[in-house]
BAFIPA-719647 format. One record per residue: residue in one letter; x negated, y, z negated of N, C-alpha, C in turn. Coordinates in steps of 0.2 Angstrom, whole numbers, plus 5000, padded with zeros to 4 digits. Layout:
<recs>
AXYZXYZXYZ/...
</recs>
This chain:
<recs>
X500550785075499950815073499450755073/X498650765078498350695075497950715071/X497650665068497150655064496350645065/X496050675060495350685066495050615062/X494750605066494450535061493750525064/X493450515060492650485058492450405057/X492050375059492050305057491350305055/X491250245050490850215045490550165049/X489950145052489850065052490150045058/X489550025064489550045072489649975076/X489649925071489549855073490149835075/X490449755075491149735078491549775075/X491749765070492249765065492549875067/X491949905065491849965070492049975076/X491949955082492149945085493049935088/X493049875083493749875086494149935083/X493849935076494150035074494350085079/X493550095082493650135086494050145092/X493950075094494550075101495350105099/X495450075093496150065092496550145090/X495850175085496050255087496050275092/X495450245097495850325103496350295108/X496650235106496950235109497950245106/X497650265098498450315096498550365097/X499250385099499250465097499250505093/X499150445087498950495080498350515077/X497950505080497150495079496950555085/X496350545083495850585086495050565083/X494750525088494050475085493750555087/X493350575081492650625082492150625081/X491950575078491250555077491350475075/X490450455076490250395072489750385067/X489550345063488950345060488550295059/X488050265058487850225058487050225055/X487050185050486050195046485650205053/X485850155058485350135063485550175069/X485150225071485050265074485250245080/X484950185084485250155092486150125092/X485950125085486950085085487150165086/X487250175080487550255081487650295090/X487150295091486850345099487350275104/X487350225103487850185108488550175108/X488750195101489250195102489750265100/X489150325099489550395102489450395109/X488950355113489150375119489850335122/X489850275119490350225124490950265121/X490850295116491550315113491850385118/X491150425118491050495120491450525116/X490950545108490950575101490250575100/X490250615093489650605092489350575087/X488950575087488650525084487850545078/X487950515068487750525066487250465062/X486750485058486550425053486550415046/X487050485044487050485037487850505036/X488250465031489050515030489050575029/X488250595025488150675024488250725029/X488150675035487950735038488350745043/X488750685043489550675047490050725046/X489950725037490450755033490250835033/X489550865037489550925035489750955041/X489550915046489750935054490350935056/X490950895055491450875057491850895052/X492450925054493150935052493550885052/X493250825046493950765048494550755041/X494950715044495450695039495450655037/X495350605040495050535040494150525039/X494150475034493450435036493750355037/X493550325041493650235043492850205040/X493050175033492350145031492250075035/X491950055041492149975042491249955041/X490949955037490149935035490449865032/X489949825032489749765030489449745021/X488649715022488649705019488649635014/X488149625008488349525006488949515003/X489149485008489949455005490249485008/X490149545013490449575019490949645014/X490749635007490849715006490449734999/X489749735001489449764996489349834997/X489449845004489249935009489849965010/X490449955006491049995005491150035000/X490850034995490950044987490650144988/X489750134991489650204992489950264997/X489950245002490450275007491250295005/X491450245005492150265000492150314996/X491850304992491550354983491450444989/X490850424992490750494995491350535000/X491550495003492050525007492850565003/X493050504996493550544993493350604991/X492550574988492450644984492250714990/X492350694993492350745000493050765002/X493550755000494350765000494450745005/X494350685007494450635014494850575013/X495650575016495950525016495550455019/X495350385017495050345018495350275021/X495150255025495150175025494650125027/X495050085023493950035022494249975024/X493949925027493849875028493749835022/X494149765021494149735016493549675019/X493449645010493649635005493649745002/X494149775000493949824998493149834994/X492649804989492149794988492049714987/X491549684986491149634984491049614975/X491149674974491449674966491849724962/X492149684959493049714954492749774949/X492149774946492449854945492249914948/X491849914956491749964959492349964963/X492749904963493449914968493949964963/X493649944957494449984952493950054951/X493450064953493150124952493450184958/X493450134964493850154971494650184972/X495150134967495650144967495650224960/X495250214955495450274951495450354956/X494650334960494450404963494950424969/X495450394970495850404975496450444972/X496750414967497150444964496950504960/X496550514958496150554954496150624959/X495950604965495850654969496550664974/X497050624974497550634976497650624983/X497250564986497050544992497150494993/X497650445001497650405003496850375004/X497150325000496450255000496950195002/X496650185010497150105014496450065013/X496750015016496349945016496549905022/X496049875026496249845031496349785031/X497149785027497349705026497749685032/X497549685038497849695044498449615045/X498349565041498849505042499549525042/X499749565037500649585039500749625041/X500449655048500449705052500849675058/X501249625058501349585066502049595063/X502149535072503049545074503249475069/X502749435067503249385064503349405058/X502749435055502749465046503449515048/X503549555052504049595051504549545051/X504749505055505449485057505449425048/X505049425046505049375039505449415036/X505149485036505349545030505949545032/X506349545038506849555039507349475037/X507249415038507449375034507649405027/X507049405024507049405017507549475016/X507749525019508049585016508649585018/X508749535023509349505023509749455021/X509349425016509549385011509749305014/X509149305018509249235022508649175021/X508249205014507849155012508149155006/X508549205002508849204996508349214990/X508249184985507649164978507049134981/X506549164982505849124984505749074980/X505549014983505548974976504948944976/X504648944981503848914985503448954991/X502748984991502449014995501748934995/X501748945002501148885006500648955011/X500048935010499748995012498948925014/X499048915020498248895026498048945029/X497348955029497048975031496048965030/X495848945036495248935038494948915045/X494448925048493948915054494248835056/X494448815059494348755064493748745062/X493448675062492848645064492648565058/X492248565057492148495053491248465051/X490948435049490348425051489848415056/X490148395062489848385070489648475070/X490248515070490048565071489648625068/X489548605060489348645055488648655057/X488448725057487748745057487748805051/X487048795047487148845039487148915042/X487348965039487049025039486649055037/X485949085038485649105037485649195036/X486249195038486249285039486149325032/X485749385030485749385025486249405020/X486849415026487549435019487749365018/X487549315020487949255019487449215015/X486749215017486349145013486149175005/X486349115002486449104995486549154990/X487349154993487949184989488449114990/X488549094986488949024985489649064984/X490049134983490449134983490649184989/X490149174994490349204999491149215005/X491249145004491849135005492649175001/X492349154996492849164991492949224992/X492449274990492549364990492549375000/X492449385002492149395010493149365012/X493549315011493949295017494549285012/X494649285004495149265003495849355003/X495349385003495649465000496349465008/X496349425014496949425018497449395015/X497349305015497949265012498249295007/X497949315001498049334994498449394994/X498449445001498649515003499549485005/X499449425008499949405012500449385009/X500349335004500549284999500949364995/X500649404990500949464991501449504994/X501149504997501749555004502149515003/X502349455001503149445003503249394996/X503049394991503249344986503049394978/X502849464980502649504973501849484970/X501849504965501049514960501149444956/X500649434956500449354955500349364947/X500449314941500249324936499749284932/X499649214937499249154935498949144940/X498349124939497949114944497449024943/X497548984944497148934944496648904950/X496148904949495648874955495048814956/X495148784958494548704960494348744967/X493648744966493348754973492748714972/X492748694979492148624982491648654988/X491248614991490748614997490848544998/X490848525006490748455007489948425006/X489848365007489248335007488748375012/X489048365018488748405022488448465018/X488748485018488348565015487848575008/X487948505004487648505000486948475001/X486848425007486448405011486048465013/X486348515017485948555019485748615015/X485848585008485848635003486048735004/X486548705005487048755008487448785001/X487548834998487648834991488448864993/X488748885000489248905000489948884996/X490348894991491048864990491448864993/X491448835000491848865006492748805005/X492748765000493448725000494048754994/X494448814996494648824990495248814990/X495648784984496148764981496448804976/X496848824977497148884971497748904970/X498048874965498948874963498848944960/X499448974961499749034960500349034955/X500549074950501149094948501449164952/X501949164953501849234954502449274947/X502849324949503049364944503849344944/X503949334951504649334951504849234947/X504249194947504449144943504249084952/X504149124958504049064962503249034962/X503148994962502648954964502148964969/X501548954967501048974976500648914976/X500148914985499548884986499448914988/X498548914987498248914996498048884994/X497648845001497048805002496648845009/X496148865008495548885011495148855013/X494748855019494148825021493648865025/X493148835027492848905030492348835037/X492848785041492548765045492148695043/X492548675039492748635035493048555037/X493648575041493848535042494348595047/X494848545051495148575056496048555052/X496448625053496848615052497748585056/X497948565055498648535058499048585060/X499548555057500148615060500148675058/X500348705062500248785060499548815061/X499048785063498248815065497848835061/X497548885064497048905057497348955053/X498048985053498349015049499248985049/X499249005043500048955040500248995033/X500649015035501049045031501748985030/X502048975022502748955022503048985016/X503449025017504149035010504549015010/X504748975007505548935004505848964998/X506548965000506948994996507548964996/X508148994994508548954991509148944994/X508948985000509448995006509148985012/X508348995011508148965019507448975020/X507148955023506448965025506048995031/X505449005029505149025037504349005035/X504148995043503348975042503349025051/X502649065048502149085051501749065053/X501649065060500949015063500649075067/X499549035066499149085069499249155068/X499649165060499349255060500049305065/X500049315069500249335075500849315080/X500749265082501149195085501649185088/X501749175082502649125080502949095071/X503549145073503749105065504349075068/X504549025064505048985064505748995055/X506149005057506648995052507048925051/X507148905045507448835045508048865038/X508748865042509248875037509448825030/X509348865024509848815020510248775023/X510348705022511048665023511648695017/X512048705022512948705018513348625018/X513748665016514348615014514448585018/X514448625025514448585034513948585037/X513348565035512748535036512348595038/X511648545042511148575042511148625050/X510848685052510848705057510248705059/X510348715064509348695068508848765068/X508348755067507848805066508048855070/X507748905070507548985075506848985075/X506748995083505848985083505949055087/X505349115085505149155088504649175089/X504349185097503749175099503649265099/X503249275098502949355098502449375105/X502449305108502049345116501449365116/X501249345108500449365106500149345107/X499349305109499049265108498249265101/X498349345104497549395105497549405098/X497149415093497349415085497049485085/X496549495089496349575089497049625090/X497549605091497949665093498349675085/X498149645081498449665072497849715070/X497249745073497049785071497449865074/X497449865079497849935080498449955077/X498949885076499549885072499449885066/X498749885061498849905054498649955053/X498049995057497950055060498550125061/X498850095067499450155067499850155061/X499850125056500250105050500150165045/X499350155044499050195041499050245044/X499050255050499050345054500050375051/X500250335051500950365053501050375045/X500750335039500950365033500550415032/X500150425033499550475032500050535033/X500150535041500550615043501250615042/X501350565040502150545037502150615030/X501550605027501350605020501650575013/X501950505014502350445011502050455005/X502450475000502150454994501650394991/X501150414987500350384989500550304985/X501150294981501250224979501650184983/X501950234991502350164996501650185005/X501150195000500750165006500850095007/X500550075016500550025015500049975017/X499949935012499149895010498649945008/X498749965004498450034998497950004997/X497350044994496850024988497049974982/X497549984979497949954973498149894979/X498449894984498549834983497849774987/X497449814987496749774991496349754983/X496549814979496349774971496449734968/X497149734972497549654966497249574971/X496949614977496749534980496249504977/X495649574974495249564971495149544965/X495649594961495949534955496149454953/X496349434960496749374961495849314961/X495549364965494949334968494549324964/X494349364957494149364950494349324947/X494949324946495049274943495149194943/X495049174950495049114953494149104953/X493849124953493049124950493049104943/X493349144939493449144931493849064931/X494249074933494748984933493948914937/X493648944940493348884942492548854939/X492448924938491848934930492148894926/X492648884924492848874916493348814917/X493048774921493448714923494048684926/X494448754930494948764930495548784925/X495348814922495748844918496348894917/X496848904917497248954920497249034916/X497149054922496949154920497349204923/X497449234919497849284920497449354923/X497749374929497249424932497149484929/X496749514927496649584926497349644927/X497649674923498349694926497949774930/X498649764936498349834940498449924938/X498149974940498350024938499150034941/X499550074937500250104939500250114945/X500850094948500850104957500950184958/X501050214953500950294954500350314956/X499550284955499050304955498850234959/X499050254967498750214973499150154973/
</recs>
């Protein structure tokens, strides 16, 4: 059976939505919406749907099951919060584009109303949608990383000062933590997915010279150790074109454990496994290359994800990349704001709602 779906927000982000529904066969793209009446009218034609400029009026023409929030906004999700709200309270399974909000308590306001109303709320944490994030899962459950005992987590823009130019966009200029809300809610989803709920969160965030020169207020250098629950350890280190990264590119995932390890490279890529040494030494790595290059192809694959528990109708606490779990990025992401106000100092995240309710 497919699903009828409606989209939110006609720009990239939309767009790639849009392709990747009609090109499932669980979907069914019906309309779009857009504030801006030429966006709208261009991409119900490109789509050949139709095309609105209010969700009102989306919601009262259209027969959907789906609404796909992918709007914008400062810090790239201040335009989630109302959409969202109006779509559940319209008995519409939802999925939004992350950061899920720009601030923690209309995101906990979002995860109540889902639950409340007994509706699928996803999150477009598209990172462990791929073949390498699968084949980790598959390490790990096979008991070939053993006890996690460490998570390494890179991720940011290639580039340096030669290439730095400020942003003047209005979601971006003078929001100094536009970085930190707008780009951590991936790593943070990731780091998750495969090492559990985090219980400490520490953070030092910087700007280089350059940027302070340009009086650029962005916190684009972030450093932030992790505990998690099971007792392993975390980082990340994030940047936002900052500096250019080494091995493993602008994305690097590593888990170590007590039986073996894996690092994820570029997202998409390639992972490589490195076995525990035994009592008869060490054995040489497992490299698997994925044939991927295109990072755009992790949106249709977190998408069908989301279509196939939808019509699955998987109980609302083993969706996957839920609302709840797009809060706890946000949680993680409050709290590393709270640790950096306050000197560094270690904080404990806000605890999340029961995995019964989203």
């Amino acid at each position: 059976m497919t699903r009828k779906v409606g989209i939110v927000g006609a720009r990239g982000i939309g767009e790639r939505h849009a392709r990747a529904y009609q090109q499932d066969p669980l979907a069914e793209l019906v309309a779009v919406c857009d504030l801006i009446k030429e966006r709208a009218d261009e991409a119900a034609q490109m789509h050949g749907v139709r095309g609105y400029t209010s969700l009102a009026d989306m919601l009262r023409h259209e027969e959907l099951d789906i609404v796909d929030v992918s709007t914008g906004g400062a810090e790239n999700g201040s335009w989630h919060f109302e959409p969202t709200m109006e779509a559940l309270e319209a008995g519409k399974h939802v999925l939004v584009e992350k950061p899920i909000s720009n601030q923690i308590e209309e995101a906990r306001q979002m995860v109540a109303k889902a639950a409340e109303k007994d509706l699928y709320l996803g999150c477009n944490l598209n990172h462990y949608f791929t073949p390498p994030a699968d084949k980790a899962r598959q390490y790990m459950e096979q008991g070939q990383i053993g006890e996690p005992i460490y998570c390494l987590h890179k991720m940011g823009f290639n580039g340096g000062e030669q290439t730095y130019t400020k942003n003047s966009a209005p979601n971006v200029a003078g929001f100094p933590y536009f970085h930190v809300k707008a780009f951590l809610a991936h790593p943070f989803s990731v780091m998750r997915h495969f090492c559990g709920d985090v219980t400490h969160v520490q953070a030092f965030l910087s700007r280089p010279a350059f940027r302070v020169e340009a009086d650029d207020p962005m916190l684009s250098v972030n450093s932030i150790h992790l505990q998690f629950a099971s007792g392993a350890a975390g980082y990340l280190l994030s940047q936002r074109g900052d500096a250019t990264f080494g091995h493993g590119g602008w994305w690097s995932v590593e888990v170590g454990g007590t039986r073996g390890t894996f690092c994820i490279e570029n997202c998409i890529e390639k992972i490589t496994y490195w076995p525990a040494p035994t009592a008869e030494g060490a054995a040489p790595p497992q490299v698997t290359n994925s044939g991927i290059t295109d990072f755009d192809e992790t949106f249709p694959l977190r998408i069908h994800a989301f279509l196939e528990d939808v019509s699955n109708g998987v109980p609302k606490s083993e969706l996957r990349a839920s609302g709840r779990d797009a809060l706890a990025t946000l949680e993680y992401t409050w709290a590393a704001i709270q640790s950096y106000e306050n000197g560094g100092i270690l904080v404990q995240p806000h605890p999340l709602p029961n995995s019964g309710g989203q």
